[in-house]
C-alpha positions in Angstrom: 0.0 0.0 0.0 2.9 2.6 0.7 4.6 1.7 -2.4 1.2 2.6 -4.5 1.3 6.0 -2.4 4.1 6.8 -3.4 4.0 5.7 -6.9 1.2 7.9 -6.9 2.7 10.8 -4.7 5.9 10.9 -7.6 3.3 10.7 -10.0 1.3 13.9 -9.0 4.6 15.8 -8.2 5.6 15.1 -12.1 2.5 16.4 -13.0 2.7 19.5 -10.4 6.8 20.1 -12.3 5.1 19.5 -15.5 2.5 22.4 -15.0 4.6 24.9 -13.2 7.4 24.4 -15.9 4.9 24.7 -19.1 2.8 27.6 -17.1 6.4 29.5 -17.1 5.9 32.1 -19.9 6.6 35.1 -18.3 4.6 38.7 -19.1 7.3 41.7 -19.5 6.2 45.2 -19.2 4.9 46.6 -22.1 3.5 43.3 -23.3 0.3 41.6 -23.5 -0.7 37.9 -23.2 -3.2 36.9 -26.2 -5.0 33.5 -25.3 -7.6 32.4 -27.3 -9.3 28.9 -27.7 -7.7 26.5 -30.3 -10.7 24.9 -31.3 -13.0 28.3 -31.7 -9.9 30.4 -32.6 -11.6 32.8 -30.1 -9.9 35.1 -27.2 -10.5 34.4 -24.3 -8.2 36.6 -21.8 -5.5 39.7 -22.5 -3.2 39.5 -19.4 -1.0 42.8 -19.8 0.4 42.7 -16.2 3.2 41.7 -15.6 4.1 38.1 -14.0 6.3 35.0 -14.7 3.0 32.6 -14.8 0.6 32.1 -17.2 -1.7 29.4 -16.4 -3.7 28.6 -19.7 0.2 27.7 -21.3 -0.1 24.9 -19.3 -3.3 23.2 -21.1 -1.6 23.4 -24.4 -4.2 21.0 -25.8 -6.9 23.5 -25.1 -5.4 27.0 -25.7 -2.8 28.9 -27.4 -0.6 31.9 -25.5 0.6 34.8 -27.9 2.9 37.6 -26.9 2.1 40.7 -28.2 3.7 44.6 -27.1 1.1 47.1 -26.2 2.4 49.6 -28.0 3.1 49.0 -32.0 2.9 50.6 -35.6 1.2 49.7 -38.4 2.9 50.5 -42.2 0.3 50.0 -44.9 0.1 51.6 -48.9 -3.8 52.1 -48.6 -5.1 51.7 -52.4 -8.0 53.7 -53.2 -9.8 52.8 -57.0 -10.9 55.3 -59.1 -14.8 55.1 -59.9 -14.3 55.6 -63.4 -11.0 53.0 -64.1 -11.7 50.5 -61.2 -12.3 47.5 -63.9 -8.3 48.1 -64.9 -7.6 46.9 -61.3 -3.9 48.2 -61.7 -2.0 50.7 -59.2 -1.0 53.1 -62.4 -4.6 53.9 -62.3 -5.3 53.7 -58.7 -4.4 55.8 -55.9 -1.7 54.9 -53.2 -1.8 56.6 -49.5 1.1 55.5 -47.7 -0.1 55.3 -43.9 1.8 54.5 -40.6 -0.5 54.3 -37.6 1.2 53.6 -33.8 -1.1 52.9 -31.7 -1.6 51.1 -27.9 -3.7 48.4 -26.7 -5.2 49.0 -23.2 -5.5 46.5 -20.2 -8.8 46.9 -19.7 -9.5 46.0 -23.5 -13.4 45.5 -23.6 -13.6 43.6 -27.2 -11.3 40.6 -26.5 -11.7 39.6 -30.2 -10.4 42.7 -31.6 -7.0 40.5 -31.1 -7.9 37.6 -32.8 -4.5 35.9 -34.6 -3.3 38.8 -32.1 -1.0 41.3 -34.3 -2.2 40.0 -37.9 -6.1 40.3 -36.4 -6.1 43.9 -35.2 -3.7 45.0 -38.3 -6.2 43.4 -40.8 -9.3 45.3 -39.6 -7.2 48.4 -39.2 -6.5 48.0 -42.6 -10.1 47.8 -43.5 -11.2 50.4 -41.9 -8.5 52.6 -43.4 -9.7 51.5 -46.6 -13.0 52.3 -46.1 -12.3 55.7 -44.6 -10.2 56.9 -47.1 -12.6 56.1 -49.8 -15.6 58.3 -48.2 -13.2 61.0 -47.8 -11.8 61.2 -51.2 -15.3 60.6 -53.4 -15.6 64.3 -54.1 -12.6 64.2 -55.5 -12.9 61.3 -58.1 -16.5 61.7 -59.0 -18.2 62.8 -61.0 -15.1 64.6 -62.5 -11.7 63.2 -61.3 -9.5 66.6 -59.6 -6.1 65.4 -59.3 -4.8 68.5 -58.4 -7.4 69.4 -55.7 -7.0 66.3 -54.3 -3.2 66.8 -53.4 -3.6 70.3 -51.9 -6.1 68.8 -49.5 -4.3 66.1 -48.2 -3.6 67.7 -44.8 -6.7 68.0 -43.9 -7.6 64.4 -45.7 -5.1 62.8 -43.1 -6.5 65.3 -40.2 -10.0 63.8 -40.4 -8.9 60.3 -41.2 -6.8 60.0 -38.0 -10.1 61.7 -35.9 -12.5 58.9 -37.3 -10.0 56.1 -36.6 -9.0 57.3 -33.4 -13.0 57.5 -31.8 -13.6 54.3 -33.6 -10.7 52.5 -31.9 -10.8 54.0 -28.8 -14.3 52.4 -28.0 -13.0 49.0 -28.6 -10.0 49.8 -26.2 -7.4 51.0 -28.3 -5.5 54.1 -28.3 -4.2 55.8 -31.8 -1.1 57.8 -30.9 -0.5 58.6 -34.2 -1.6 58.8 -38.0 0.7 60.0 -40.8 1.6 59.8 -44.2 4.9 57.9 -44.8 5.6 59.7 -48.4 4.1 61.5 -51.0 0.6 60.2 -52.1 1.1 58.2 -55.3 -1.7 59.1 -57.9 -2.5 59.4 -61.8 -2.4 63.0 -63.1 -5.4 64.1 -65.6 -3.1 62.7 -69.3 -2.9 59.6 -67.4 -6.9 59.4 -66.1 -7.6 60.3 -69.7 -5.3 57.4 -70.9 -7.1 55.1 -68.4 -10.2 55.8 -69.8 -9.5 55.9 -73.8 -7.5 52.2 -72.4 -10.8 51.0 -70.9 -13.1 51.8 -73.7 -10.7 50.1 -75.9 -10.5 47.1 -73.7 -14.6 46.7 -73.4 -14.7 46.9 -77.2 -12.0 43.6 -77.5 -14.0 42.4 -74.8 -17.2 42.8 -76.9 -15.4 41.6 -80.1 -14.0 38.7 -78.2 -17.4 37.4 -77.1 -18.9 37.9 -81.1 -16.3 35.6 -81.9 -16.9 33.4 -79.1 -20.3 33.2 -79.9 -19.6 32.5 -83.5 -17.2 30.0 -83.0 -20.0 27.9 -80.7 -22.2 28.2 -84.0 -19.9 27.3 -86.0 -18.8 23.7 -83.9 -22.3 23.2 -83.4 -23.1 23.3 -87.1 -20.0 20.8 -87.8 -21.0 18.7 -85.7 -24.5 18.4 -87.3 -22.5 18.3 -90.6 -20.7 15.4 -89.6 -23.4 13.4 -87.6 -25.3 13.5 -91.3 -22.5 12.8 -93.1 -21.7 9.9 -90.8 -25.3 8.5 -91.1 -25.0 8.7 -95.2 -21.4 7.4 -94.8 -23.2 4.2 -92.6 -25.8 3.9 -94.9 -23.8 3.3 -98.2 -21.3 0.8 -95.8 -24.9 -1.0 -95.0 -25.8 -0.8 -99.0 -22.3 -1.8 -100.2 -22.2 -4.8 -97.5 -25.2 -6.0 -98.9 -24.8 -5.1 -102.3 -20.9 -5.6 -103.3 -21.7 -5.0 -107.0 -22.2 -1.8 -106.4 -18.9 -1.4 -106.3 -18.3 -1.6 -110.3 -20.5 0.9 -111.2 -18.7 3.0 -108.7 -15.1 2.3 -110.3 -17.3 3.1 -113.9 -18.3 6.7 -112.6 -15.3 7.2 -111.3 -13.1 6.0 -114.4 -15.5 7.2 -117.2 -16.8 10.7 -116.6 -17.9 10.6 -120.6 -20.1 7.3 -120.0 -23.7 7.8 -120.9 -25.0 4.2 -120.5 -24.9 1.2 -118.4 -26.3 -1.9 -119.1 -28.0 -3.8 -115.9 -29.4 -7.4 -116.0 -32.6 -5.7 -113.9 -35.5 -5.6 -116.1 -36.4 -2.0 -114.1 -33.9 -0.2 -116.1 -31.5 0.6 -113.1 -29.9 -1.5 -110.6 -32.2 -2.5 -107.8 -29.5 -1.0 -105.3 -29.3 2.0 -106.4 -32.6 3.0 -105.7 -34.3 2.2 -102.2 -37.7 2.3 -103.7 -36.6 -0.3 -106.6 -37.9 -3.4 -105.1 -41.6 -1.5 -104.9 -41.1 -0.6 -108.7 -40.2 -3.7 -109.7 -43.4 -5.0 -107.6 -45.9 -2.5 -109.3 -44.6 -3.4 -112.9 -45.3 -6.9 -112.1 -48.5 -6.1 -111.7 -49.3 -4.2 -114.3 -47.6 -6.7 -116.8 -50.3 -9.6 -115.1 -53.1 -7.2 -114.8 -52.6 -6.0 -118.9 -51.8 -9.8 -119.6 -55.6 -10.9 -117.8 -57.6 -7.8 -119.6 -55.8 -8.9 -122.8 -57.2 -12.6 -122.3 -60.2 -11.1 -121.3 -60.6 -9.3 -124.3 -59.7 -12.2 -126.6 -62.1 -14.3 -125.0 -65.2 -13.3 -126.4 -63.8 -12.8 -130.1 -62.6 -16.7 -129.7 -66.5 -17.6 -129.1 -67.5 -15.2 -131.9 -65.0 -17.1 -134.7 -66.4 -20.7 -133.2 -69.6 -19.7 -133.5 -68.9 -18.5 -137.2 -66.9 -22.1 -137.8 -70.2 -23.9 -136.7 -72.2 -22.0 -138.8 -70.1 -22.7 -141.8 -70.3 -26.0 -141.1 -74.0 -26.3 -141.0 -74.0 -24.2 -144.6 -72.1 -26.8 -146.4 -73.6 -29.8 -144.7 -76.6 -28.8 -145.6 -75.9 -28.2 -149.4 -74.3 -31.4 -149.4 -77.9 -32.6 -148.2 -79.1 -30.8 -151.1 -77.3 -31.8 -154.1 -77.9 -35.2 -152.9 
């Protein structure tokens, strides 16, 4: 019994070393603790004090422990489409705002989420919400007419009211934006190369146009070969089936091929052509049998009563001279 005690008294001091030495991940000021659930990707505590234990690295089948600083920047070339030459989907025609944002992450951070994939989470939806920003402010600028030039003397106060929206939206989710500048010069097309983007465009749609005509055309076209050469593969089956049961047929297609002057060729069918030649031949042949039996019984019929008429004129005869015999007697 002692020895299972202490087998099991080793045991739970193993696991007690084992948890202490994998809870050891140590929190230095000006850093943060992300964890968030493995399984739902979720966070589900920010520790930002500091202390040498974390408890959640121990269960490292359950939860994952990220370090990230409180304080940080974020470097991003913000692209911002033109209405009218969005479809080119190219920088040359877009415009590029280089942006650095520092920021800090409080403590008492209310939306644990914002931190999701920690850094990479927060500097995504910054990102968005850059994007999204920057395109309300500058839409008087690119439509309905595209200012270039009025555009780049406004850009102070572009980046004045960009970093007041970001900063009240961000500091509601318990972040703090220290700062929100322009790195360099913003990068955008002048009005020769908006008017170049648009003459581009209008050519491209008309290839575009041109391209599906073709297509379409090209579809017709296969489709009506194919219906080409399904006919011609029935009539091809058709003369195999007629020369397979007709190999004669053969010769007179070695005379039409050999003779183009021939006028005349002589068949052993009494129906004037050969019977394979035509598929409605055997029905001819049929119907002039009939006829020639049908003209051969009206012909009899008709010689019939002119047979009686002769007999009756060869008894009469008869009678004549038997009966002047009679009388001479």
């Amino acid at each position: 019994m002692k020895i299972l005690l202490k087998i099991l008294f080793l045991l739970l001091a193993a696991a007690a070393v084992y948890a202490g030495f994998s809870a050891y991940n140590p929190v230095r000021g000006g850093m943060a603790a992300v964890v968030a659930d493995k399984k739902s990707g979720n966070v589900v505590s920010v520790i930002a004090k500091e202390r040498r234990f974390v408890p959640y690295s121990a269960l490292t089948w359950k939860y994952s422990v990220e370090m990230l600083p409180l304080k940080s920047s974020v470097m991003r070339d913000i692209r911002v489409d033109i209405p009218a030459l969005k479809e080119l989907d190219r920088d040359a025609f877009s415009i590029i705002i280089p942006i650095k944002v520092d920021f800090t992450i409080r403590p008492e951070l209310p939306n644990l989420n914002l931190l999701k994939n920690a850094a990479a989470g927060f500097t995504e939806l910054l990102e968005r919400e850059l994007k999204a920003e920057l395109g309300f402010l500058l839409q008087d600028y690119l439509t309905p007419a595209y200012r270039s030039a009025a555009l780049i003397e406004a850009r102070d106060d572009i980046i004045k009211k960009l970093n007041e929206t970001i900063s009240a939206k961000f500091a509601n989710e318990g972040i703090n934006i220290d700062d929100l500048r322009y790195m360099s010069a913003i990068s955008l097309p002048d009005n020769r190369r908006y008017e170049e983007g648009l003459v581009y465009l209008e050519n491209l749609r008309r290839m575009l146009i041109e391209n599906d005509r073709k297509l379409i055309e090209i579809k017709g076209q296969l489709e009506r070969d194919a219906q080409s050469t399904e006919s011609l593969y029935k009539k091809y089956r058709e003369i195999s089936l007629i020369i397979n049961e007709n190999p004669a047929i053969l010769k007179y297609i070695y005379i039409d091929k050999m003779a183009g002057n021939l006028k005349l060729i002589i068949s052993s069918d009494k129906s004037a052509f050969p019977a394979f030649l035509d598929e409605n031949a055997g029905a001819y042949r049929e119907n002039k049998s009939k006829e020639n039996k049908e003209h051969k019984e009206n012909k009899a019929s008709r010689e019939e009563p002119n047979k009686e008429t002769k007999e009756s004129k060869e008894t009469k005869t008869d009678n004549s001279i038997n009966t002047a015999e009679q009388g001479e007697q």
